[in-house]
Backbone of each chain as ProteinMPNN parsed JSONL, in Angstrom:
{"seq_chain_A": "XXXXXXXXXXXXXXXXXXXXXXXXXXXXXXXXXXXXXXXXXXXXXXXXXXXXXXXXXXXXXXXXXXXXXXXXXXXXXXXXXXXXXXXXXXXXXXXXXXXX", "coords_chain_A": {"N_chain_A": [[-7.34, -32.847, 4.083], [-4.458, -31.196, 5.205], [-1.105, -29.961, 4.386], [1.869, -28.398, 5.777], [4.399, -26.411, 5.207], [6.336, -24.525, 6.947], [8.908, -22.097, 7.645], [11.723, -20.746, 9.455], [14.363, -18.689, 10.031], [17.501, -18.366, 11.82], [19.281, -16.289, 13.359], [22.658, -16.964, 13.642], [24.01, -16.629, 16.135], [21.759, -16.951, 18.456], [20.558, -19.518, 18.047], [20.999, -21.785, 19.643], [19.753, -20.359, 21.869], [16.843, -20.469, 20.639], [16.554, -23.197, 20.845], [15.23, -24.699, 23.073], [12.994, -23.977, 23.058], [11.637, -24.222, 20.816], [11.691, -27.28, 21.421], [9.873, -26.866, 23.14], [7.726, -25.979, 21.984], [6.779, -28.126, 20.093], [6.606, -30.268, 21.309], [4.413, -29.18, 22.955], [2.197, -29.1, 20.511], [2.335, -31.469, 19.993], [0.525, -32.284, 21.527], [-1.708, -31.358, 20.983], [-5.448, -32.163, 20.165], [-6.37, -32.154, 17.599], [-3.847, -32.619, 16.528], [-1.722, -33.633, 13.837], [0.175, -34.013, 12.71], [3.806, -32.874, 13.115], [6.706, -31.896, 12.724], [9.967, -31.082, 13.426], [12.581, -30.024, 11.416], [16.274, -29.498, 10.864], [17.753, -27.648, 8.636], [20.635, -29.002, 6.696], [22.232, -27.822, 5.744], [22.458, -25.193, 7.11], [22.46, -24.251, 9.749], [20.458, -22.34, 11.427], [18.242, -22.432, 10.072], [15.339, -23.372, 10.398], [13.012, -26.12, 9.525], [9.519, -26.329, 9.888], [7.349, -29.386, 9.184], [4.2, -30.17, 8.725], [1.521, -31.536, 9.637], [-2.489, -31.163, 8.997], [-6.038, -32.133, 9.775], [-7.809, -29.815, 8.548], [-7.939, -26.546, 7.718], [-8.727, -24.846, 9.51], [-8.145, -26.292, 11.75], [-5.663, -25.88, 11.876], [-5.739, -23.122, 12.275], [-6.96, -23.322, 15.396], [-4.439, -24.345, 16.231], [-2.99, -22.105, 15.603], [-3.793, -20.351, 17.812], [-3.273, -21.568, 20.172], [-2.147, -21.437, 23.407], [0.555, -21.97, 24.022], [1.264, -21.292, 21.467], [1.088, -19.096, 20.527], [2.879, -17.623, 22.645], [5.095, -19.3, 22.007], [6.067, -18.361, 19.702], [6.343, -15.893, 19.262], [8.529, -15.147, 21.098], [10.434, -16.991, 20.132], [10.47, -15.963, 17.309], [11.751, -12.948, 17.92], [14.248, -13.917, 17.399], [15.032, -14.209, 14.745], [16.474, -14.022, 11.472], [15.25, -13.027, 8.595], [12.608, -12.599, 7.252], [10.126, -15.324, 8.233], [8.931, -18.217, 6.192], [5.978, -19.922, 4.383], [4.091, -22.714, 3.814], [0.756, -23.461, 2.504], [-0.268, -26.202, 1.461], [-3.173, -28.325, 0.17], [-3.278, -30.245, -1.457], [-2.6, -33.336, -2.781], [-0.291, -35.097, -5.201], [-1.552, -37.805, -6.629], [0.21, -40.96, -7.085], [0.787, -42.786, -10.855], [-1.681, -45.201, -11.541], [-1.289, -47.088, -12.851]], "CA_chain_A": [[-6.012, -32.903, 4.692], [-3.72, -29.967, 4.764], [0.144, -30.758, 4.531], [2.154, -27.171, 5.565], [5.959, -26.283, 5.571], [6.722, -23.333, 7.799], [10.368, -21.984, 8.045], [12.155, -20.145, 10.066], [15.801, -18.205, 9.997], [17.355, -17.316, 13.115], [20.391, -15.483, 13.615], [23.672, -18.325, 13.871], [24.237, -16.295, 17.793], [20.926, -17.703, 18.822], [20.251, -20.95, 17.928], [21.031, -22.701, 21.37], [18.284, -19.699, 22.454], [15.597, -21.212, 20.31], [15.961, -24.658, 20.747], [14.046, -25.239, 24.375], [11.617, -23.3, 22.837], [10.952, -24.472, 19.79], [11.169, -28.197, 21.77], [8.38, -26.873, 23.893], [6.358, -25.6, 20.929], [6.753, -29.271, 19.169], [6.044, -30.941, 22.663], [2.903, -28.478, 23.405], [1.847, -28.975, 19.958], [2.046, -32.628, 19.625], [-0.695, -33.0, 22.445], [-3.167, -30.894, 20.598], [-6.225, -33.19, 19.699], [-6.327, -32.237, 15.734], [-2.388, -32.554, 15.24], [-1.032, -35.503, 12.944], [1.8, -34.187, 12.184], [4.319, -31.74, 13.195], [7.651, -32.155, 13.158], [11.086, -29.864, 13.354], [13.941, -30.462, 10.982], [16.703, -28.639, 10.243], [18.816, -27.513, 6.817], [21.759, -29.681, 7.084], [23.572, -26.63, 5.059], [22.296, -24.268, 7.626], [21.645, -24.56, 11.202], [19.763, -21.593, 11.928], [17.127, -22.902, 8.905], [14.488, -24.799, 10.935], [11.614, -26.345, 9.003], [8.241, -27.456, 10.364], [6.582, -30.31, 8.628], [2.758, -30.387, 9.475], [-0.317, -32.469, 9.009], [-3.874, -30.926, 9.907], [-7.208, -32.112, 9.237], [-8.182, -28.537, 7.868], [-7.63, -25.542, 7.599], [-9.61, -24.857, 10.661], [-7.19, -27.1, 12.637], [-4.26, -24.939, 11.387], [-6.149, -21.891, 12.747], [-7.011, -23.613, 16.459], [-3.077, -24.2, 17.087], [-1.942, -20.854, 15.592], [-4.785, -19.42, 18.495], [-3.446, -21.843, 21.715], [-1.603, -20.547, 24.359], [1.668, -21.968, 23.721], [1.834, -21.197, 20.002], [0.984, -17.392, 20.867], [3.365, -17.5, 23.293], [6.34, -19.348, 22.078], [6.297, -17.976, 18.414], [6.807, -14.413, 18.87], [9.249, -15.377, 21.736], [11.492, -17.152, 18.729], [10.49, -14.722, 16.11], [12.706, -11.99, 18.046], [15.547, -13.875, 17.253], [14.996, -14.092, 13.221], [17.912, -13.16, 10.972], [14.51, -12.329, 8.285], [11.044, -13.276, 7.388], [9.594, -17.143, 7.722], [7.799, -18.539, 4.726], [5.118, -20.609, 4.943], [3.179, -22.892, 2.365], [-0.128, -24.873, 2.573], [-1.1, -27.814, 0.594], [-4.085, -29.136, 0.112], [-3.851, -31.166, -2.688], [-1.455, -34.607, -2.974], [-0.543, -35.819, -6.586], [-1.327, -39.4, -6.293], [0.667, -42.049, -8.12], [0.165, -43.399, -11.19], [-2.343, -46.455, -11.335], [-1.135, -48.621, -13.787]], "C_chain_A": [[-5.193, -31.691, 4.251], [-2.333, -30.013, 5.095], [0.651, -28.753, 4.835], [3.927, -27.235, 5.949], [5.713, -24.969, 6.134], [8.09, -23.28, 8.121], [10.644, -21.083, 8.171], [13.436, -19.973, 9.685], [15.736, -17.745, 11.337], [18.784, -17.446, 12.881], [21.652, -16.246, 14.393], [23.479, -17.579, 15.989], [23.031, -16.801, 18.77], [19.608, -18.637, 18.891], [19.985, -21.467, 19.056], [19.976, -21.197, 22.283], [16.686, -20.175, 22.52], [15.471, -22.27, 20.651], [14.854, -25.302, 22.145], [13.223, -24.634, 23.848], [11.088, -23.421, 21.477], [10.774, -26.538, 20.587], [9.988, -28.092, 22.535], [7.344, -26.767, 23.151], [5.787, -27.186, 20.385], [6.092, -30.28, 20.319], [4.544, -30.625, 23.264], [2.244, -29.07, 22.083], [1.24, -30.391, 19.188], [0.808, -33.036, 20.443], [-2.033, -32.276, 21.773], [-3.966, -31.88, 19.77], [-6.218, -33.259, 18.208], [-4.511, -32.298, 15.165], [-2.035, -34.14, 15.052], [-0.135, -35.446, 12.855], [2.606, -33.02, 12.741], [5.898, -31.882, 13.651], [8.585, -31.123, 12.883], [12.539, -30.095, 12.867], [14.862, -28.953, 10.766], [17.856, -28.531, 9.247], [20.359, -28.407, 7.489], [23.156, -28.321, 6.492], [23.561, -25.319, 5.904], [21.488, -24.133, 8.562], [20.757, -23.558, 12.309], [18.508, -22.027, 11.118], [16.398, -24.078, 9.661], [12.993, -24.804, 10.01], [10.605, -27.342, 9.715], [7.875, -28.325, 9.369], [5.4, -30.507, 9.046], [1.686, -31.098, 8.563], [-1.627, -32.013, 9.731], [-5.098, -31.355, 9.549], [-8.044, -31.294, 7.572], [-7.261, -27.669, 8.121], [-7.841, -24.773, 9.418], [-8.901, -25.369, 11.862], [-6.372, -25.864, 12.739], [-4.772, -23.457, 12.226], [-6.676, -22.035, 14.5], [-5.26, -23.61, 16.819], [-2.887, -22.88, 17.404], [-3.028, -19.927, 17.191], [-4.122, -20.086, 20.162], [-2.464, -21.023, 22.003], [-0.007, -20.523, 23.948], [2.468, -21.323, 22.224], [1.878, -19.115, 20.604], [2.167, -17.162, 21.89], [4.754, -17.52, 22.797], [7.176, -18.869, 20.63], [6.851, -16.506, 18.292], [7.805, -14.402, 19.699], [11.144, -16.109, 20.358], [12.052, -16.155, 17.916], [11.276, -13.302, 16.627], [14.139, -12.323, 17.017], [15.838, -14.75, 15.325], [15.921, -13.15, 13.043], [16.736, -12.326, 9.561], [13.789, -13.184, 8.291], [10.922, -14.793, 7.095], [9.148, -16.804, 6.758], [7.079, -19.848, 5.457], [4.348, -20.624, 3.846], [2.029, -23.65, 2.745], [-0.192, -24.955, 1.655], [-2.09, -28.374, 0.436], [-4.217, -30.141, -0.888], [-2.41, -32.195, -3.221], [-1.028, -35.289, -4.581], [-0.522, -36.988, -6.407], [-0.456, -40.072, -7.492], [0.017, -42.48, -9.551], [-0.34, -44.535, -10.963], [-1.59, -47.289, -11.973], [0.832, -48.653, -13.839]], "O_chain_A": [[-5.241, -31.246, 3.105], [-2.195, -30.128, 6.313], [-0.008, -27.877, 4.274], [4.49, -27.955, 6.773], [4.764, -24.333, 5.675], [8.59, -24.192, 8.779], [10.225, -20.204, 7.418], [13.922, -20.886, 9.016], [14.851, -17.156, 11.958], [19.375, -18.395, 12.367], [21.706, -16.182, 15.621], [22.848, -18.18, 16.858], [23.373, -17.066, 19.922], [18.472, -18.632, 19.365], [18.839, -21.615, 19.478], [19.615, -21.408, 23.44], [15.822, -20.281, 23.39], [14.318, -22.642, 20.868], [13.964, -26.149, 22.071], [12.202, -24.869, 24.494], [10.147, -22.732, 21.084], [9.737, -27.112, 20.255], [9.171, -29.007, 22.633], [6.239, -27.251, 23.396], [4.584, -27.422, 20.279], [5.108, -30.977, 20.071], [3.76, -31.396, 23.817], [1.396, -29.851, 22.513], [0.344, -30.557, 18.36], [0.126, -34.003, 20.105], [-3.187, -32.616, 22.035], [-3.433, -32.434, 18.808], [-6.072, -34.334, 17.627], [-4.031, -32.131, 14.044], [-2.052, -35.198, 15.682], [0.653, -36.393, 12.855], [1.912, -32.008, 12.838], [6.218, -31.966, 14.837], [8.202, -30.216, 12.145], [13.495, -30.306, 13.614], [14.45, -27.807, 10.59], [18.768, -29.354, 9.17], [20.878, -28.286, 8.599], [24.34, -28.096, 6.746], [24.365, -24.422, 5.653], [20.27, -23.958, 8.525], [20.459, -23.786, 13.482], [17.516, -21.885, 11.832], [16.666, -25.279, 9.627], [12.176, -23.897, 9.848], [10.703, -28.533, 10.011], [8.218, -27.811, 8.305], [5.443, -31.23, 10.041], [1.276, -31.149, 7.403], [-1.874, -32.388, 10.877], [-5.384, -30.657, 8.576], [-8.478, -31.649, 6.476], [-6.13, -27.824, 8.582], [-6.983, -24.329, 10.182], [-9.105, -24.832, 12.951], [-6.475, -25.004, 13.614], [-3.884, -22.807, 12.778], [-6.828, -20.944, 15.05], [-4.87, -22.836, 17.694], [-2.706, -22.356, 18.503], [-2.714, -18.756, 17.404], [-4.317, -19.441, 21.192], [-1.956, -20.155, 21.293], [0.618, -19.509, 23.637], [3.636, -21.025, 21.976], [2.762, -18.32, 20.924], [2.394, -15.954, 21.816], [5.545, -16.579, 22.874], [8.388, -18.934, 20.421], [7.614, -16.076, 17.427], [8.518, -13.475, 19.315], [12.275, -15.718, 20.068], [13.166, -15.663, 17.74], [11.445, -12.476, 15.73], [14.8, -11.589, 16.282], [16.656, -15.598, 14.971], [16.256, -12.14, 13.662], [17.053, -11.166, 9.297], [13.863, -14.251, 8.9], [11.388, -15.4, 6.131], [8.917, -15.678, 6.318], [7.343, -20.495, 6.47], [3.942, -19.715, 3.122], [2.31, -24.645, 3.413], [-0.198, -24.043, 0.828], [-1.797, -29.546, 0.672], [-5.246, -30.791, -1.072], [-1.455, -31.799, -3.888], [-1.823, -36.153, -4.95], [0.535, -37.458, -5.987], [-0.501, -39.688, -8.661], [-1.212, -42.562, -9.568], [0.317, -45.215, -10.175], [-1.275, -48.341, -11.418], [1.42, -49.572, -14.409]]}, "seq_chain_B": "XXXXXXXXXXXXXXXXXXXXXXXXXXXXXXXXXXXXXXXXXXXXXXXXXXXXXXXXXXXXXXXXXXXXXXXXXXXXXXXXXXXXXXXXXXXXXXXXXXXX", "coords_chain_B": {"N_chain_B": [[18.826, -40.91, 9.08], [17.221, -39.261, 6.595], [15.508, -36.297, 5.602], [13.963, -34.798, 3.082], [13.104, -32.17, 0.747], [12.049, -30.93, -1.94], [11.37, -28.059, -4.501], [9.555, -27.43, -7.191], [9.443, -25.28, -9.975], [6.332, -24.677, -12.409], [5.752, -23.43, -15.451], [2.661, -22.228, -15.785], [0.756, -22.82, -18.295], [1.739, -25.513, -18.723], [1.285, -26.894, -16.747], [-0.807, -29.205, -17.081], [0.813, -30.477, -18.643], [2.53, -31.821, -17.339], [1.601, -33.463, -15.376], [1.142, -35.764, -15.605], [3.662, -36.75, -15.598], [5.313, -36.432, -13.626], [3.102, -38.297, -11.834], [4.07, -40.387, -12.835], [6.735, -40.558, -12.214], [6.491, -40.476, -8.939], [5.028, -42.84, -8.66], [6.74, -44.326, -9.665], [9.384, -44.545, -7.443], [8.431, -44.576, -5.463], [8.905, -47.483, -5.448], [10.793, -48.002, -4.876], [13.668, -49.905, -3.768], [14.805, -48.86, -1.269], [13.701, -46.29, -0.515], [11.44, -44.131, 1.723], [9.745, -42.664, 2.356], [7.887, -40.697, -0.561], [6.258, -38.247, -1.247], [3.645, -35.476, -2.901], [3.215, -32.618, -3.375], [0.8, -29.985, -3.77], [0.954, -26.498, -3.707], [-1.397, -24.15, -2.266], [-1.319, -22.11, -3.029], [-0.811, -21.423, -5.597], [-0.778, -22.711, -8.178], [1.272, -24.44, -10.27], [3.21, -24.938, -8.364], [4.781, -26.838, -7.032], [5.486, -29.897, -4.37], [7.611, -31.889, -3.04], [8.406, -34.257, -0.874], [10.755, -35.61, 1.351], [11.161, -38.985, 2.088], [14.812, -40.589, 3.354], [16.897, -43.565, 3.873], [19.456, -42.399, 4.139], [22.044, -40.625, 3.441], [23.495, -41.68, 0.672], [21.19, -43.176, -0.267], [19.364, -41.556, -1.412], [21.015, -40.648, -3.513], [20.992, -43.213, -5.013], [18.409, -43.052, -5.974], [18.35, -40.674, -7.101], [20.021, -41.671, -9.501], [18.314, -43.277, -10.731], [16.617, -44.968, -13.552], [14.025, -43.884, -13.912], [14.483, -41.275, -12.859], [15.913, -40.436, -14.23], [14.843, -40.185, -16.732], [12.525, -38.642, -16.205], [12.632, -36.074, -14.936], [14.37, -34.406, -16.265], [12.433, -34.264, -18.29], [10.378, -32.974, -17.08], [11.548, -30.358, -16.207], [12.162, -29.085, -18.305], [9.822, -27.445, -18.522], [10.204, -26.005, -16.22], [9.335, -22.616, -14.63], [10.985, -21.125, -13.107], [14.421, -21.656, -11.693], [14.473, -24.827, -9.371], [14.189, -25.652, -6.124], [16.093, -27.085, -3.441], [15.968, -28.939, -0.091], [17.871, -30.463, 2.042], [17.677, -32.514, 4.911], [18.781, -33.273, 7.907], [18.599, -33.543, 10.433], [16.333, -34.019, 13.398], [14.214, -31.907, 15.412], [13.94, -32.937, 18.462], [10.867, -33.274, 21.059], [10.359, -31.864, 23.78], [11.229, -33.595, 26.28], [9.822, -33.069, 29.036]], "CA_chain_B": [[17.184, -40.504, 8.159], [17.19, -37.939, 5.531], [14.33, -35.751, 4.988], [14.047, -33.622, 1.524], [11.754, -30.598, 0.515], [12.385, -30.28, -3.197], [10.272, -27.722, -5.097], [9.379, -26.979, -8.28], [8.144, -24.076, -10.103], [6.478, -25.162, -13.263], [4.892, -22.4, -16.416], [1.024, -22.236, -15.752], [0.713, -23.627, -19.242], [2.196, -26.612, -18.752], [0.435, -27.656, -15.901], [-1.228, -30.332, -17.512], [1.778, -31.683, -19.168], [3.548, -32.104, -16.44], [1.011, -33.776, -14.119], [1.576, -37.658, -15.816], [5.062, -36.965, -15.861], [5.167, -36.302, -11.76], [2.696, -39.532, -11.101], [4.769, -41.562, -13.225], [7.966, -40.198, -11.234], [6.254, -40.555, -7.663], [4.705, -44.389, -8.571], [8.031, -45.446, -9.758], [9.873, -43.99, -6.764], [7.707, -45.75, -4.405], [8.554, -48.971, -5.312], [12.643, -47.97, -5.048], [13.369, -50.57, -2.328], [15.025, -47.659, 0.093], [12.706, -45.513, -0.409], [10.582, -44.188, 2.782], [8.519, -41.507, 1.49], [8.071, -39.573, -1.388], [5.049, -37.593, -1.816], [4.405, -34.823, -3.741], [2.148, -31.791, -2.925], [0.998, -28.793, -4.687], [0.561, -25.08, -3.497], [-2.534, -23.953, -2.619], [-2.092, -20.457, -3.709], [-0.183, -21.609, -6.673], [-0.865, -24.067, -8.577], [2.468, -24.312, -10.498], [4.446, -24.547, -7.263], [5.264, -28.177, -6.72], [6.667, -29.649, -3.722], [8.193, -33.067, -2.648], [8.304, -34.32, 0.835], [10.654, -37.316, 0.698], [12.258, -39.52, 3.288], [15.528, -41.777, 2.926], [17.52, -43.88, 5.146], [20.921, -41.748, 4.278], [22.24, -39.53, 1.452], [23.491, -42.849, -0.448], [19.753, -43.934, -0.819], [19.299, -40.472, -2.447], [21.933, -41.027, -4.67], [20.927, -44.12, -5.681], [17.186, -42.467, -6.452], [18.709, -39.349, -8.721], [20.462, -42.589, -10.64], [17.402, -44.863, -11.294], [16.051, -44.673, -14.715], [12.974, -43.299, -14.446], [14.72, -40.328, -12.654], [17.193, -39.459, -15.052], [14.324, -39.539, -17.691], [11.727, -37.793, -16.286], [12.889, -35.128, -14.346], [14.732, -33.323, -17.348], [11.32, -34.063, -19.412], [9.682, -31.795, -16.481], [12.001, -29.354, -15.992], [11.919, -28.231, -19.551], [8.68, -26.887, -18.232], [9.669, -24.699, -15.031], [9.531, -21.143, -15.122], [12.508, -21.067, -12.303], [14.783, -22.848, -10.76], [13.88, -25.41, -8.24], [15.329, -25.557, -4.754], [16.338, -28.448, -2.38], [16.728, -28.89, 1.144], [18.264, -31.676, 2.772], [17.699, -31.721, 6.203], [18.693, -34.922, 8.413], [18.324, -33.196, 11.872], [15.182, -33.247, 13.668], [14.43, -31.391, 16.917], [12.751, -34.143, 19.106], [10.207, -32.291, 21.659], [10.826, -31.79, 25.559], [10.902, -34.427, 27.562], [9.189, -33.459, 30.522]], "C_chain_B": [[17.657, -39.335, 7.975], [16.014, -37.699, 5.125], [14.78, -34.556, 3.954], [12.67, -33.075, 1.132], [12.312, -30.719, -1.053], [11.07, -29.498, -4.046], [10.736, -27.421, -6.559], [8.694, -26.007, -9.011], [7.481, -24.231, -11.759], [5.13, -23.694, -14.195], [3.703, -22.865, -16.109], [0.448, -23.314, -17.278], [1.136, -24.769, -19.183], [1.968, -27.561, -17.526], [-0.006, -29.317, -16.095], [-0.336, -31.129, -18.047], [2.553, -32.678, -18.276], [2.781, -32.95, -15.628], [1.594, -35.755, -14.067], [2.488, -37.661, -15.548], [5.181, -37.548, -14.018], [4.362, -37.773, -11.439], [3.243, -40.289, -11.778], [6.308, -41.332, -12.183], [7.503, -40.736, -9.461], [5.429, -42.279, -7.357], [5.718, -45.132, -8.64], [9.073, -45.45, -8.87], [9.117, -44.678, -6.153], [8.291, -47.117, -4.339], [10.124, -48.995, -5.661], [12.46, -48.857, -3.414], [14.178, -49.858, -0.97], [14.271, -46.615, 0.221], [11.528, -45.317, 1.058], [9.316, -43.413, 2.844], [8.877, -40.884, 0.436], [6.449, -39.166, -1.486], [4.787, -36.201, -2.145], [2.362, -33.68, -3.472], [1.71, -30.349, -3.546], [0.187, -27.406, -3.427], [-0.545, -24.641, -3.555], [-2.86, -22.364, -3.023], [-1.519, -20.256, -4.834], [-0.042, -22.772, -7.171], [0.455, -24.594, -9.624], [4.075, -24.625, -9.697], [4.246, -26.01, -6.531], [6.089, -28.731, -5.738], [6.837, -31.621, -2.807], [8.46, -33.309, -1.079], [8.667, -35.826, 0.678], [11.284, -37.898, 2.215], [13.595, -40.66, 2.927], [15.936, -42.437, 3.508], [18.749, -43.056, 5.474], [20.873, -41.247, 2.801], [22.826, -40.5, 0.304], [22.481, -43.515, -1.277], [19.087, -42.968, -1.919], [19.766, -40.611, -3.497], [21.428, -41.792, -5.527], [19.175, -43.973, -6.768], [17.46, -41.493, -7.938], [19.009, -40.512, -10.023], [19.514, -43.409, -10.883], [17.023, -43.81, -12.727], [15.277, -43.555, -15.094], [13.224, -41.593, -13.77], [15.513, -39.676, -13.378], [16.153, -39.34, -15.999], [13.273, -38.251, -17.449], [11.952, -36.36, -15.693], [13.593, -34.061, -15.56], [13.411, -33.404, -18.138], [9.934, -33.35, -18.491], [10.063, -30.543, -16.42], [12.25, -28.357, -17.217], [11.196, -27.287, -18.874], [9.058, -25.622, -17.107], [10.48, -23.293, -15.519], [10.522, -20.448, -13.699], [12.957, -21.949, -11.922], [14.164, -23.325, -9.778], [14.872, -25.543, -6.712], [15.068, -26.897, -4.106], [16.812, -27.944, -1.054], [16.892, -29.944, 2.186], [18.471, -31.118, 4.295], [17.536, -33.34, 6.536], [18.839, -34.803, 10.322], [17.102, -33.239, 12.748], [14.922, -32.81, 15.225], [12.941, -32.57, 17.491], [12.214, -32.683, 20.333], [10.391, -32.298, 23.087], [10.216, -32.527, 26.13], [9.667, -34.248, 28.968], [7.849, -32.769, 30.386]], "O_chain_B": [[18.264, -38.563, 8.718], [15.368, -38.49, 4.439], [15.661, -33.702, 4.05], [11.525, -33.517, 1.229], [13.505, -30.418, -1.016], [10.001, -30.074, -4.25], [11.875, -27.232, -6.987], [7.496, -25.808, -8.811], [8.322, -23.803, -12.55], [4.092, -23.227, -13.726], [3.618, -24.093, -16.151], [-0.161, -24.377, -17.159], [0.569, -25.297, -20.14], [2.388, -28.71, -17.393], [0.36, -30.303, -15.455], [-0.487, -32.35, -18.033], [2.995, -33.817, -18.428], [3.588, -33.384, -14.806], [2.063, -36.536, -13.239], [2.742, -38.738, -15.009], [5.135, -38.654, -13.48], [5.031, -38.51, -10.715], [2.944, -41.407, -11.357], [6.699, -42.259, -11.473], [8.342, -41.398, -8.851], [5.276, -42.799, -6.251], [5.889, -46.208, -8.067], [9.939, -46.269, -9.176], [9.261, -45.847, -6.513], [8.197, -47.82, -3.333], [10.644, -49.756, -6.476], [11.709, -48.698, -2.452], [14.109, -50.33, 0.165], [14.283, -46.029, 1.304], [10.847, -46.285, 1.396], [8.199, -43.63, 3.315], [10.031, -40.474, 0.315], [5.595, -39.981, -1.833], [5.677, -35.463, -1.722], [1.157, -33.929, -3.44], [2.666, -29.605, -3.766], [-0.763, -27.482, -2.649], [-1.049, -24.565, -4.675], [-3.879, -21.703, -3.223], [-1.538, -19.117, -5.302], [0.648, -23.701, -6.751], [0.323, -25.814, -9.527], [5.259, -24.602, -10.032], [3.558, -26.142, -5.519], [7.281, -28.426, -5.787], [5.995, -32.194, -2.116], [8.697, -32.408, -0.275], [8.001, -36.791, 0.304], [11.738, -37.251, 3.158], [13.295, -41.602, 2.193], [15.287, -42.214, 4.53], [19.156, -42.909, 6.627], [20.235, -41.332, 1.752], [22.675, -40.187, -0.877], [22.573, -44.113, -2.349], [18.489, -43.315, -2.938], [19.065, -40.711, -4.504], [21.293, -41.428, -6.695], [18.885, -44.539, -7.822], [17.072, -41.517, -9.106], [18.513, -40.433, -11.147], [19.898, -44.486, -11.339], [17.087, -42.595, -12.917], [15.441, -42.681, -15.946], [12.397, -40.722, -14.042], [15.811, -38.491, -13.229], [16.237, -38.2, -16.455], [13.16, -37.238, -18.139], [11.241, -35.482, -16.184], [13.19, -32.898, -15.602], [13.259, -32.374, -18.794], [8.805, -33.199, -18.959], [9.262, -29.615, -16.528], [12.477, -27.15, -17.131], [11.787, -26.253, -18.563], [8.448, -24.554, -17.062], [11.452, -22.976, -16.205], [10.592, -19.233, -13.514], [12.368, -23.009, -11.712], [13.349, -22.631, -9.169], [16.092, -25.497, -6.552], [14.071, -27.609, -4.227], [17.606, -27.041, -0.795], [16.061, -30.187, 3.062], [18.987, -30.111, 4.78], [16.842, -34.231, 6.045], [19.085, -35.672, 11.159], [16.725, -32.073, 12.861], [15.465, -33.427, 16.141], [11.781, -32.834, 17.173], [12.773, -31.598, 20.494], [10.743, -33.449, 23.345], [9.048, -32.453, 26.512], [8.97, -35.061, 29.576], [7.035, -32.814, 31.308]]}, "name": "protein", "num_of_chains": 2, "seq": "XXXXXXXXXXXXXXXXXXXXXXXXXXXXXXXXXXXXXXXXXXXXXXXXXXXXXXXXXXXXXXXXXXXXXXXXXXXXXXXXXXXXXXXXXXXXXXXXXXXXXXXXXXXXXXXXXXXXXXXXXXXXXXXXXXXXXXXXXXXXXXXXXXXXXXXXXXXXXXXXXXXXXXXXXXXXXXXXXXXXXXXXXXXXXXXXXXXXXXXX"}
């Protein structure tokens, strides 16, 4: 299982630019057969600050989205309107609870 | 609904100290009765780089989390340990995906 945050800055003037297009990305992205998870919050202190939340199988998963049509499409379409660079973390590894 | 990112960045050395601390923090947090998620994920290109993925019903349920016990003890008996500050990001927005 591979848990990933991905976040974005975009530039306060267009926000209401991105948003059909980051709902299409989240909408395209939810129908892909390997996604579990993928959702789009954003900073309550800062409304250009959108963070993905994702769940993929693999790694391998993670590397079929970033390749479909829509992601290629609607990512660099966004990424104009960055104020600077995303970050972006994977996870592979959950600390479980203690047992006892 | 309140979703939270909190990370942590903890000295390489202290890895191991810290690991009980965290599954005693994320077992006893589970079983907070507002609680919706907490789980707790580590960096896969840094193992040091700790990161929380919680859910609440509202920022009161938060509240009431920072004030339980086992959060006021353990969290200062981790943070000894990190080798920077940690960051938070409350985020209670989420972009639902396009309708049509």
């Amino acid at each position: 299982m591979l848990k990933v945050i991905a976040e974005d800055f975009i530039k306060p003037e267009h926000i209401e630019t991105v948003l059909p297009l980051y709902r299409e990305l989240v909408a395209a992205t939810k129908q892909e057969p390997l996604c579990i998870a993928y959702d789009l919050f954003i900073d309550e202190k800062d409304p250009g600050h959108f963070i993905f939340i994702e769940e993929w199988p693999d790694r391998a998963a993670l590397d079929v989205h970033c390749a479909t049509e829509h992601f290629q499409r609607l990512v660099p379409a966004i990424n104009q309107y960055q104020r600077q660079d995303g970050r972006i973390v994977l996870m592979d590894t959950v600390v479980s609870p203690a047992t006892n």
